[in-house]
C-alpha positions, 0 to 999 in steps of 0.5 A: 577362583574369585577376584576380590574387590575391595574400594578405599577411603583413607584406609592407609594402616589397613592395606598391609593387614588386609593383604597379609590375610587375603594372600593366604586363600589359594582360592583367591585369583586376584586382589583389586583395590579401588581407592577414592583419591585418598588424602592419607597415602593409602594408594601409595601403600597399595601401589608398594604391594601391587608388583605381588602378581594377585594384587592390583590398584586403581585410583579414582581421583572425581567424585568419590563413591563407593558403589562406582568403586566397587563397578569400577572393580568389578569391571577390571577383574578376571573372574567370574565370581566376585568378593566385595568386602571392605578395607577396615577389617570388619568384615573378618577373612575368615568367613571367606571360606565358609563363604566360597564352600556354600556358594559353590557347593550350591545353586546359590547366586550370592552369598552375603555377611550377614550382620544380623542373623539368628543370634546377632541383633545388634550386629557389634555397631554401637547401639544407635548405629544398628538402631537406625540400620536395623530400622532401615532394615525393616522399612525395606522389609515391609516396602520391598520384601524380605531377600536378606537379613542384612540387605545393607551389608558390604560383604557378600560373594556373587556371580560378576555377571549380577552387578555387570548384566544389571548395573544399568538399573542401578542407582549406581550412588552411595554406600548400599550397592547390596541394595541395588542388586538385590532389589534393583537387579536380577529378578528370583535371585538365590539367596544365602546368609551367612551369619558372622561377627562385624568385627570391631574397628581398630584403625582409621575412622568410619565413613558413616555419616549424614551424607550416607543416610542422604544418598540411601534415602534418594535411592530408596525414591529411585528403587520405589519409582523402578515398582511403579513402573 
């Protein structure tokens, strides 16, 4: 069984849609949502939804992020294995499955939704947002090392003891926790991409923004001060 975690930002529209599709995987224990004190209601439309036994809501009301959100989550579920996914859709449910087969099937520690596998390059962002993620992507590559095709990714399948044992090593600001556990966490970790489709969104808007950017520059400093020492 996994509990999926999942944070929110004026994701209001989406909840419903979002739940429709979840509750249909038997596998799935339980449903938390982690809202940053939106403006447009969506706690309100969480809350209509969290007397159904798997699904849960908590509100965040100070300083907004969605690394402390997705911590806050994974702190308050049950399971041991933990679903991080976002609220817009893009990230398509149906990859849940193929997810949650390899994972267990395997001695794999994480599973991630790779946007840029074999056959994608440009992963459905928009030219200039997956010129400058894919950029990144190989700046991380070249300073770091390769782990993953998509170390940015917001949609990847874990043992909750990775995030909850290493958090103290985190950056634990903005946007790129998979960054975090990836290079900032457990040593050796086992690896798996599953290649999918970023689908495209179709209600509310994106958060990227020049502050995204900002806060990933600052915890690509932090990660490069944790090698020197």
């Amino acid at each position: 069984m996994i509990s999926v975690v999942i944070p929110t930002l004026n994701e209001k529209k989406n909840i419903s849609l979002i739940i429709k599709k979840l509750i249909k995987l038997k596998f799935i224990y339980e449903i938390i949502f982690v809202d940053d004190n939106s403006s447009d209601g969506t706690f309100k439309e969480i809350e209509k939804f969290s007397k159904k036994k798997k699904i849960k809501g908590f509100k965040r009301k100070k300083d907004r992020d969605l690394t402390k959100s997705v911590i806050y989550g994974v702190l308050k579920t049950k399971c041991e294995n933990i679903l991080v996914m976002d609220c817009d859709l893009q990230h398509d449910v149906s990859y849940i499955f193929k997810m949650w087969k390899k994972y267990k099937k395997s001695k794999y520690e994480i599973v991630i939704g790779s946007r840029f596998g074999k056959n994608s390059f440009f992963g459905n962002l928009g030219f200039l947002r997956s010129i400058i993620s894919k950029t990144a992507i190989l700046l991380i590559n070249i300073v770091f090392g390769k782990k993953s095709s998509d170390p940015l990714s917001g949609f990847f399948l874990c043992k909750k003891k990775i995030i909850t044992n290493h958090r103290k090593n985190f950056f634990c600001k903005g946007y790129k926790i998979l960054f975090d556990i990836l290079y900032n966490g457990k040593k050796n970790l086992l690896i798996f991409d599953q290649e999918i489709v970023f689908r495209k969104r179709i209600h509310e808007n994106s958060k990227f923004n020049l502050r995204i950017i900002r806060l990933f520059f600052h915890q690509i400093l932090y990660t490069l001060s944790l090698v020197k020492k």
